[in-house]
Each structure stands twice: as C-alpha cells, then as structure tokens.
MIDO-82145 format. One record per residue: residue number from 1; residue in three letters; x, y, z of N, C-alpha, C in turn. Coordinates in nm, 3 decimals, always signed. Example, Ala and Ser with C-alpha at 12.3 -4.5 7.8 and 13.67 -1.06 7.14 Angstrom:
! MIDO-82145
(1; 'ALA'; (+1.319; -0.569; +0.780); (+1.230; -0.450; +0.780); (+1.320; -0.330; +0.780))
(2; 'SER'; (+1.285; -0.225; +0.708); (+1.367; -0.106; +0.714); (+1.290; +0.003; +0.787))
END
This chain:
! MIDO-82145
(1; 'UNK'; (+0.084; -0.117; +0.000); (+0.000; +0.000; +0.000); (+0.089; +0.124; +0.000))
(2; 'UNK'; (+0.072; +0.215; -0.094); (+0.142; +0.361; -0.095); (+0.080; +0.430; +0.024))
(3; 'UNK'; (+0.202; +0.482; +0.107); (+0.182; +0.611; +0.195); (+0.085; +0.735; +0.167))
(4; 'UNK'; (+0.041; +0.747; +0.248); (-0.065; +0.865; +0.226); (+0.015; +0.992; +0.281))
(5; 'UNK'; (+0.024; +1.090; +0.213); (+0.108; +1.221; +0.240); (+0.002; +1.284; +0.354))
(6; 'UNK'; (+0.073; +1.331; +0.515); (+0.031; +1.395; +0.556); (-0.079; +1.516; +0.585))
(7; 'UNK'; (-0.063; +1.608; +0.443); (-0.119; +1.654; +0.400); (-0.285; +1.626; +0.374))
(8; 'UNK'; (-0.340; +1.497; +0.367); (-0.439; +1.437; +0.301); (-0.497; +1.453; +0.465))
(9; 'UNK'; (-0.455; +1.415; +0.556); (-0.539; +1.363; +0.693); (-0.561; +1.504; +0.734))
(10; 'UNK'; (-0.575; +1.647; +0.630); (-0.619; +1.754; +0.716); (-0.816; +1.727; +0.709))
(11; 'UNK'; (-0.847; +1.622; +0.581); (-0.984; +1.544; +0.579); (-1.050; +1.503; +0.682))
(12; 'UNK'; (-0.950; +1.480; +0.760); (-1.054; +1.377; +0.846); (-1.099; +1.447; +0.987))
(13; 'UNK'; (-1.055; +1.567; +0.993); (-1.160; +1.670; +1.069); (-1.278; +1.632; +1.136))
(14; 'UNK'; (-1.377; +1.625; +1.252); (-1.504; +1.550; +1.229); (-1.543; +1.408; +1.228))
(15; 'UNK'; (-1.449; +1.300; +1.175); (-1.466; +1.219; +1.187); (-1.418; +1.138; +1.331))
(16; 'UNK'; (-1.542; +1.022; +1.327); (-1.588; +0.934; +1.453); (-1.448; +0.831; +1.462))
(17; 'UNK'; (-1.378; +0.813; +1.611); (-1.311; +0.748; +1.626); (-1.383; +0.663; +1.686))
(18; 'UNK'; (-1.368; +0.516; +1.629); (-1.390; +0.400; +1.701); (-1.318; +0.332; +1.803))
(19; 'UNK'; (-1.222; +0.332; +1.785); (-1.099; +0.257; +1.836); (-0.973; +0.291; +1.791))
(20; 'UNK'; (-0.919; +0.234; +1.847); (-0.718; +0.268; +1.831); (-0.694; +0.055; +1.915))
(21; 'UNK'; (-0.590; +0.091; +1.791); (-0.477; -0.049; +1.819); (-0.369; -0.061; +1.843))
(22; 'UNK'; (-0.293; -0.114; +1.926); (-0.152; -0.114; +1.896); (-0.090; -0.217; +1.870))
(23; 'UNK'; (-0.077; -0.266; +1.743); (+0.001; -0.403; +1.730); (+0.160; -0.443; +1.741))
(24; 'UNK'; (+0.177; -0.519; +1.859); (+0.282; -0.518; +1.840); (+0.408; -0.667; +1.818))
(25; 'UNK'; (+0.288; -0.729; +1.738); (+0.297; -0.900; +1.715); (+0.426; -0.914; +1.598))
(26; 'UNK'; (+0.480; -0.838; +1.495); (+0.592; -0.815; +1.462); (+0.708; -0.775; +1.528))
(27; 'UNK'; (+0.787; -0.902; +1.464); (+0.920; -0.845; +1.528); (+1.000; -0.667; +1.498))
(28; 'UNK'; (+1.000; -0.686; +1.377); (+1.047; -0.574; +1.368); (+0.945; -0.446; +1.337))
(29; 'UNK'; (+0.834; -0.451; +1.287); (+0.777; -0.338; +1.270); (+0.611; -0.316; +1.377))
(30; 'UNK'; (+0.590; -0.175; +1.454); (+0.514; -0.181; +1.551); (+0.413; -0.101; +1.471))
(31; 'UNK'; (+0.278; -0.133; +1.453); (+0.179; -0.070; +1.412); (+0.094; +0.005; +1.536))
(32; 'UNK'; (+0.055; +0.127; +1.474); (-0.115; +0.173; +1.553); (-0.209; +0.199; +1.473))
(33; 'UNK'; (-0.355; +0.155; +1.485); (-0.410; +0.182; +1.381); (-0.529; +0.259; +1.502))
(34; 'UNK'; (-0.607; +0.366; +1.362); (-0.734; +0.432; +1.437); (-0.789; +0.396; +1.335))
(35; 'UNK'; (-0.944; +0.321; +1.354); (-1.076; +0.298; +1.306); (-1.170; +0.431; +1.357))
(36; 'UNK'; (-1.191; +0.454; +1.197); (-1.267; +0.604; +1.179); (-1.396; +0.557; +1.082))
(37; 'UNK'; (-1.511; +0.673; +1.064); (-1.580; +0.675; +1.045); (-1.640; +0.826; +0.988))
(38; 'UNK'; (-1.601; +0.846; +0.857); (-1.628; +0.973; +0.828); (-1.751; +1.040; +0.775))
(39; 'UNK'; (-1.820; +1.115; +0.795); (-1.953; +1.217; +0.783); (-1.916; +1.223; +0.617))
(40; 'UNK'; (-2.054; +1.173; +0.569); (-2.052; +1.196; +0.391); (-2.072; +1.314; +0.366))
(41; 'UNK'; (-2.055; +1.459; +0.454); (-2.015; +1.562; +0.392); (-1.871; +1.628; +0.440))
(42; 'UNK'; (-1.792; +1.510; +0.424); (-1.639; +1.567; +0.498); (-1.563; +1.643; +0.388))
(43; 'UNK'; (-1.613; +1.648; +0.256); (-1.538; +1.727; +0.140); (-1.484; +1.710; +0.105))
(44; 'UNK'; (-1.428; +1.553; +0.098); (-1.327; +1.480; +0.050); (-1.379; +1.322; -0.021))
(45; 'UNK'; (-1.400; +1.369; -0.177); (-1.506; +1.252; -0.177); (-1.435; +1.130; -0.192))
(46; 'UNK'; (-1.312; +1.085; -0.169); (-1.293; +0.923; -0.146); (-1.303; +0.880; -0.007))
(47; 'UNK'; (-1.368; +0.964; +0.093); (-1.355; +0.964; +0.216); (-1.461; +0.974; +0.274))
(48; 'UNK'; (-1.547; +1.061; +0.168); (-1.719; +1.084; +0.206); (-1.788; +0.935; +0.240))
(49; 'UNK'; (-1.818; +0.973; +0.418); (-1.922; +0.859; +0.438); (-1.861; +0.722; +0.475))
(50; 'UNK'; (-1.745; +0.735; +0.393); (-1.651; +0.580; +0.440); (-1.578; +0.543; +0.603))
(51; 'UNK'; (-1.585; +0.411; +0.622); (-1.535; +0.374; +0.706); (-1.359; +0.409; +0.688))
(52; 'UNK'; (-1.256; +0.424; +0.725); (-1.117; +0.407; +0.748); (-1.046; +0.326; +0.859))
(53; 'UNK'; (-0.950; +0.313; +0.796); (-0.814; +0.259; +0.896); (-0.740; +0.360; +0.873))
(54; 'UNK'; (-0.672; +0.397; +0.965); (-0.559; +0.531; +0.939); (-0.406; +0.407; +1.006))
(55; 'UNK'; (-0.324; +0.394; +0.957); (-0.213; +0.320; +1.032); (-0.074; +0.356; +1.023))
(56; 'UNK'; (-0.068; +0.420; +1.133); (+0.104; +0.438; +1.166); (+0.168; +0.338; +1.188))
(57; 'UNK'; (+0.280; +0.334; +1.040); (+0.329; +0.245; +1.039); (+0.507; +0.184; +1.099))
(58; 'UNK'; (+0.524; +0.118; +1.147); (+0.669; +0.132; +1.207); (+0.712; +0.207; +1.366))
(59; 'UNK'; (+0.634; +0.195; +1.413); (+0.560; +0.342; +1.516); (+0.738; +0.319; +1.618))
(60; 'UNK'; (+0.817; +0.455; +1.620); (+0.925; +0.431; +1.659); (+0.871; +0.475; +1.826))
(61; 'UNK'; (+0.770; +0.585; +1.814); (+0.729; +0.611; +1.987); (+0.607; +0.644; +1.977))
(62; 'UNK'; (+0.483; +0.676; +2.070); (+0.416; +0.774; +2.041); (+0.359; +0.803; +2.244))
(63; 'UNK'; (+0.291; +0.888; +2.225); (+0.240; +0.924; +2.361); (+0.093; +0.980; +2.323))
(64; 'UNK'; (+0.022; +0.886; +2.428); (-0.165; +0.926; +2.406); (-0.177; +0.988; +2.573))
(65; 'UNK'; (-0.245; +1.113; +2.552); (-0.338; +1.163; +2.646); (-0.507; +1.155; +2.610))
(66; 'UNK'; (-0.563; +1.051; +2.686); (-0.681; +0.978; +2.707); (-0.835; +1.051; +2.778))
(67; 'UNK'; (-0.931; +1.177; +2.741); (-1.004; +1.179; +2.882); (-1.096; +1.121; +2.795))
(68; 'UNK'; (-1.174; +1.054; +2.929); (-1.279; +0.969; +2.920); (-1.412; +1.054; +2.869))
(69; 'UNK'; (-1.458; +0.988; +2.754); (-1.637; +1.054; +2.730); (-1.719; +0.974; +2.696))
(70; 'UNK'; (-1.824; +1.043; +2.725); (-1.935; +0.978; +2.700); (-2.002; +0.934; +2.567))
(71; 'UNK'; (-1.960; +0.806; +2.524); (-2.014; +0.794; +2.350); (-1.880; +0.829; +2.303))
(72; 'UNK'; (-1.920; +0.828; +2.154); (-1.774; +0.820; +2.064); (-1.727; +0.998; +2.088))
(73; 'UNK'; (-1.608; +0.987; +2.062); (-1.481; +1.046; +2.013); (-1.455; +1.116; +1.877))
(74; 'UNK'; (-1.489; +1.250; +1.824); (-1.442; +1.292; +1.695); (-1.291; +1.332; +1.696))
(75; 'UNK'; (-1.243; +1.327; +1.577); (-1.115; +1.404; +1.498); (-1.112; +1.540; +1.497))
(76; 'UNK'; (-1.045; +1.654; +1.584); (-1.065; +1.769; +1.538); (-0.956; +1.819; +1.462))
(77; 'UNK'; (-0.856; +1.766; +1.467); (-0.748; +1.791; +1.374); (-0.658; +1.662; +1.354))
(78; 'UNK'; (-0.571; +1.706; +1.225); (-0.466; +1.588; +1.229); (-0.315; +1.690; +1.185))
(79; 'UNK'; (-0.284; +1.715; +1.299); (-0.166; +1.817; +1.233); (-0.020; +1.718; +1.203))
(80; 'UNK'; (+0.076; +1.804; +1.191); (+0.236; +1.796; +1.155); (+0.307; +1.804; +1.239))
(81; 'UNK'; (+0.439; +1.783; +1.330); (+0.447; +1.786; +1.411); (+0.417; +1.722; +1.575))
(82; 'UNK'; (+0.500; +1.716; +1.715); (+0.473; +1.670; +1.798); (+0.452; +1.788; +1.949))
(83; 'UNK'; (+0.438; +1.796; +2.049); (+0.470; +1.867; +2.144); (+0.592; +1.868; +2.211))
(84; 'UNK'; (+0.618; +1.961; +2.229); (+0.743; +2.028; +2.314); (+0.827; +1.923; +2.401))
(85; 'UNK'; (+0.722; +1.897; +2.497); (+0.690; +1.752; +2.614); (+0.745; +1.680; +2.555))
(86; 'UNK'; (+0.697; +1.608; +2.496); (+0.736; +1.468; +2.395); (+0.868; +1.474; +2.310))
(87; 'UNK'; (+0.878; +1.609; +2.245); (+1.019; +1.596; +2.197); (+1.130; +1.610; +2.311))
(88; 'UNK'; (+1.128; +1.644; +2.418); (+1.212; +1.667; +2.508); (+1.200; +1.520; +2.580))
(89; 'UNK'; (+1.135; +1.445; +2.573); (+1.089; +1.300; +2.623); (+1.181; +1.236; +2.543))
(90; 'UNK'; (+1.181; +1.291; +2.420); (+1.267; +1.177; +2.296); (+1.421; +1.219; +2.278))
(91; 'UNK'; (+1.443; +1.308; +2.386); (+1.607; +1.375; +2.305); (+1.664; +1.216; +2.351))
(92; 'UNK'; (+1.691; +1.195; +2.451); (+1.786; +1.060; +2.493); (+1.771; +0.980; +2.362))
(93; 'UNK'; (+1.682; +0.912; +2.365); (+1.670; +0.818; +2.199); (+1.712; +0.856; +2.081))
(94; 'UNK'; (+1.688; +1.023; +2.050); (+1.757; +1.028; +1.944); (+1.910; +1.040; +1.963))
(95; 'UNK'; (+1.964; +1.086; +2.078); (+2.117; +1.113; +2.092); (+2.168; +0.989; +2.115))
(96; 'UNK'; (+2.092; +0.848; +2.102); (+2.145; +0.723; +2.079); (+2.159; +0.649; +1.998))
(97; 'UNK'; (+2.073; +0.746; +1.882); (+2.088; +0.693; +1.719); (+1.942; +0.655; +1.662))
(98; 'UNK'; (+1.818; +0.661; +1.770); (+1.714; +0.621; +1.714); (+1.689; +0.728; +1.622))
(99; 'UNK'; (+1.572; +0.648; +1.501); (+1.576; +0.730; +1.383); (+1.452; +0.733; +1.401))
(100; 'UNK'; (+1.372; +0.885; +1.422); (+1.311; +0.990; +1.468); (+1.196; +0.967; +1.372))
(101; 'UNK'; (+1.167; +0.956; +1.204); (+1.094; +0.976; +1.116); (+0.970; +1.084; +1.109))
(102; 'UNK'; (+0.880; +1.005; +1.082); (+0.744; +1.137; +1.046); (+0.689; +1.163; +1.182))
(103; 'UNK'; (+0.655; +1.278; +1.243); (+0.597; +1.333; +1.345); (+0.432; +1.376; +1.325))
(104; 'UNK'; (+0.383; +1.318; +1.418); (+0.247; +1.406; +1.382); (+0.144; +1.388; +1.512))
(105; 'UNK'; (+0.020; +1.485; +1.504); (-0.030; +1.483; +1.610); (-0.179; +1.464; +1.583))
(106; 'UNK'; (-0.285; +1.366; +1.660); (-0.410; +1.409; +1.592); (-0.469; +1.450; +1.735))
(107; 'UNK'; (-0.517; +1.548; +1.743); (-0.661; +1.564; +1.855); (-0.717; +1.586; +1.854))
(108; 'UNK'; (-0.828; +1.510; +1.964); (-0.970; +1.497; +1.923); (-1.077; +1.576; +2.012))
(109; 'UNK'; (-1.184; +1.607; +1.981); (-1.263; +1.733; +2.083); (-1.273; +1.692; +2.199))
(110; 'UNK'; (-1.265; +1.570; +2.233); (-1.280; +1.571; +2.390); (-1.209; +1.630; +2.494))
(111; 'UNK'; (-1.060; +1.724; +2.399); (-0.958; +1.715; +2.474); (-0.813; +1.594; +2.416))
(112; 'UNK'; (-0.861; +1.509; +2.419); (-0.728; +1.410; +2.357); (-0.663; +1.435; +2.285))
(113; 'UNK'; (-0.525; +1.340; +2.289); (-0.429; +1.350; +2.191); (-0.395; +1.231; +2.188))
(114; 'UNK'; (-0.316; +1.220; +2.039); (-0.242; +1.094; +2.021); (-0.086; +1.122; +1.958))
(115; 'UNK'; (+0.017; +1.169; +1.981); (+0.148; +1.191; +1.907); (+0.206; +1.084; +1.867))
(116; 'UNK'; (+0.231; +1.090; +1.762); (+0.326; +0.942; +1.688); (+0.437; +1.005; +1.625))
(117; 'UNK'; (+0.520; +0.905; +1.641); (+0.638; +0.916; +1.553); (+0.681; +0.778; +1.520))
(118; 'UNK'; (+0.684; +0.767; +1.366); (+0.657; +0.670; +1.274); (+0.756; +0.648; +1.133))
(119; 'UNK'; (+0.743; +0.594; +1.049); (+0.820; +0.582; +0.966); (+0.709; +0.623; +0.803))
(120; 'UNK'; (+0.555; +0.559; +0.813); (+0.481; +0.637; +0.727); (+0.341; +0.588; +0.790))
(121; 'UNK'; (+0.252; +0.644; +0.664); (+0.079; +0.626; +0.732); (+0.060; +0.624; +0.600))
(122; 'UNK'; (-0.039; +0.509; +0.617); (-0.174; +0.479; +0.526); (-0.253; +0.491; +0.600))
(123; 'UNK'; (-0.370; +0.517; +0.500); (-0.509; +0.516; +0.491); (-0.566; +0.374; +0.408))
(124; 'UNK'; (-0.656; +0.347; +0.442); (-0.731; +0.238; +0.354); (-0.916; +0.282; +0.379))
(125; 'UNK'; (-0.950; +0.261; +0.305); (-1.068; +0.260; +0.319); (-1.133; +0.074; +0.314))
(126; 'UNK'; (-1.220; +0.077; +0.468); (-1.250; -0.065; +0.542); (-1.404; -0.074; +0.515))
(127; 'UNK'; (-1.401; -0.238; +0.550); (-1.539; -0.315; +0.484); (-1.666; -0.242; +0.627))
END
C-alpha cells in the first residue's frame, strides 16, 4: 500500500473514532491503527461517508493523552508535528541513534491526543 502524504489527513476533521490499536505481534515493525468513520459531507469525496483505517506504520514512539467521554470520540485535527513535552521525552533516543521519522499529532474534541512518531501512514478505506 502507498503512503498517504500527511497533508491528506487535514480530511478527516469530524470524523468518529472508534478505536485505536496497537500491534505489536511483529518483530520488527510496531503498528497503531485508528478505526474512523467519516460524515458523507467531509469534502473529501474518497472519504465521504466511508469507514477508514488510518495506520502508523513502524511506530518508533508515540504518547496518548486519554479523557474519558461519554459515546464516541471525533477528529478535530490531524496536524504535523509533535509537542514540546514529547520531543524533550525523545532527546535521549535520538542522541542514541534512534531514527526519529514522520511526526504528527491528531486531537480529538474531547480534549485528547495521540502523538506518533513513525516511519509512514496509510489510509485504507474498510469493509
């Protein structure tokens, strides 16, 4: 599956998080995936209405801040980038040679966050 450029997940705005995964049954490569659910007027018509998998792939770290709500969870952004916190969390690892890759942040209206740092992300659109 080709990488989905960053750029593309400014779509998913609005959309219903179901769940989050973290697989980590490979030896060498660690997945997270978020199961989404996007509003058929999200303005993005390969996205309108469809179910998704969003999956960070290779996931070298990430850090989730969790508050609890009532009923599902929307997407209010999917930016570029990580927090301050977290990069100062990661200097040791990188000054040991870990290789840092794509940064990004999504949070969601409840308040939440999810920061990853990864190697790439797909999208798929799910049954």
């Amino acid at each position: 599956m080709e990488p989905t450029p960053l750029i593309e997940l400014k779509w998913l705005h609005d959309c219903i998080l179901h769940g989050i995964s973290h697989d980590t049954s490979a030896e060498t490569e660690k997945v997270i995936e978020l199961n989404l659910s996007c509003p058929t007027d999200l303005g993005y018509a390969p996205w309108d209405g469809k179910r998704l998998v969003l999956s960070a792939i290779n996931v070298a770290a990430s850090n989730h801040f969790l508050r609890a709500t009532m009923g599902s969870d929307t997407i209010d952004a999917v930016r570029s980038g990580i927090s301050n916190y977290f990069r100062e969390q990661m200097m040791d690892a990188r000054r040991m040679g870990m290789c840092m890759g794509l940064e990004f942040t999504v949070s969601l209206h409840s308040g939440s966050s999810i920061e990853i740092i990864c190697e790439e992300i797909t999208v798929k659109i799910s049954s």
